[in-house]
N, C-alpha and C positions, 0 to 999 in steps of 0.2 A: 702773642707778642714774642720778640726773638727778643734771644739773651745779646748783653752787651751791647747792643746797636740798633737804631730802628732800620726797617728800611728804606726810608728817605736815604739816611747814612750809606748803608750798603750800597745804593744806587749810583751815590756820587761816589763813590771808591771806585767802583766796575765804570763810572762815566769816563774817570779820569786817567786810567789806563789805556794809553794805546790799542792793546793786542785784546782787552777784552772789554772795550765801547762797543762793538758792533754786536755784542749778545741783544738779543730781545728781550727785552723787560717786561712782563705783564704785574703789577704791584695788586696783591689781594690783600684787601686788610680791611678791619673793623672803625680807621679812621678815615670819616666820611663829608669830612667840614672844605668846604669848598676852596678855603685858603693851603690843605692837606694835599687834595685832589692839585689846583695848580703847580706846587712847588713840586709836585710829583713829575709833571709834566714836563713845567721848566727842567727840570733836572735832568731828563731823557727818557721818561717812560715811555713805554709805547702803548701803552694802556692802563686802565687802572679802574679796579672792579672792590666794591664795597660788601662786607659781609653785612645778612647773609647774600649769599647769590646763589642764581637758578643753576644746575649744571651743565644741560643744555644751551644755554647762554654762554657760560664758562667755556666749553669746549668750542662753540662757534668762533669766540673771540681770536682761541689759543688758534686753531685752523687758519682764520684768519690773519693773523699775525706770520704765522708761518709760510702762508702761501705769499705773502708780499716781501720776508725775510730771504725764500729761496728764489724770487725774481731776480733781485736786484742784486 
């Protein structure tokens, strides 16, 4: 857990700024409840990976995340 804020929170902060929206978000966390997962989404995740997770999985996600972040 992060102090002060979850990060659902921290996601809409970084959503809501101009200059730093276009970061890529991958949201890893131990909340796994489907209505968590969506609001995660809605909010602008670009992913969102539940513990625990494989790391191999983890790392393909991140690669691929990145490979469609530096296309565009």
């Amino acid at each position: 857990m992060m102090p002060d804020m979850n990060g659902l929170e921290t996601l809409s902060i970084l959503k809501a700024d101009c200059e730093l929206r276009s970061i890529p978000v991958i949201l890893l966390t131990a909340v796994g409840t489907e209505k968590d997962i969506l609001r995660g989404f809605e909010l602008g995740a670009d992913d969102y990976i539940t513990k625990p997770f494989n790391t191999n999985v983890f790392l393909a996600r991140v690669k691929a995340l990145l490979s469609r972040t530096m296309r565009a």
